[in-house]
C-alpha angles and dihedrals in degrees: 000000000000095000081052102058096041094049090054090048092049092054084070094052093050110099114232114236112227104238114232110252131259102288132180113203096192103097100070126097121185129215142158094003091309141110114234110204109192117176115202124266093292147112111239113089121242136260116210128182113203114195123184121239100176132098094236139056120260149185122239117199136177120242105229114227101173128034114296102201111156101012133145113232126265113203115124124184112225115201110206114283089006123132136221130176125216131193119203121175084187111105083221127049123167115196117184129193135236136171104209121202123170112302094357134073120190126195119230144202106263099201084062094057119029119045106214134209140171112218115236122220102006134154141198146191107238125035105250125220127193120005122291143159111258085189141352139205101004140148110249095259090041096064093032079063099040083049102056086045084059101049101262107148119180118206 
């Protein structure tokens, strides 16, 4: 009786785990080293969630297409298994991959070290506009987390 009872207790005390969204991986085409995310012929601009699957840390950087004037920078460091989230309301972003060691940087297939994914029935707060990180280098739970706090509802 005893187990019992402390079993059933210890189910209060267990952190849930937040579960990953609903994601497609189909949209994505890769060339030359990059990730191309591509959202359907639609409006509403994309989430996209980018793990890292190598052994080591990278940098993941946007390949600019356009002028970029005034812009803020990209570039976001990815420790393994780690997560971000990106938010792009482009109907074309191309990301591209570098391990960067003192005095060298050296570019990277990205297929071989970020696994990609668009979320699928999401909502948020705000309408976004341009492409920008929600959270960045994170273990899974943390930026589910960092997420809710900035409006990100799944359905």
């Amino acid at each position: 009786m005893r187990k019992i009872v402390f079993y059933c207790l210890s189910l209060f005390f267990i952190p849930i785990a937040h579960a990953m969204p609903s994601c497609e991986t189909t949209p994505f085409k890769i060339e030359k080293n990059t990730i191309i995310l591509r959202e359907p012929a639609k409006t509403d601009p994309g989430l996209y969630f980018l793990k890292n699957k190598y052994d080591q840390s990278i940098w993941i950087d946007r390949v600019n297409t356009q002028n970029r004037g005034m812009s803020a920078g990209f570039a976001s460091y990815l420790r393994p298994n780690h997560w971000s989230a990106l938010i792009s309301s482009k109907p074309t972003l191309i990301i591209n991959c570098a391990i960067m060691t003192p005095g060298k940087v050296t570019p990277i297939n990205c297929d071989k070290v970020l696994t990609v994914c668009a979320a699928v029935k999401w909502t948020l707060q705000k309408s976004p506009k341009g492409t920008y990180w929600l959270g960045e280098d994170k273990e899974w739970d943390e930026l589910a987390k960092l997420l809710e706090k900035r409006g990100v509802g799944y359905q």
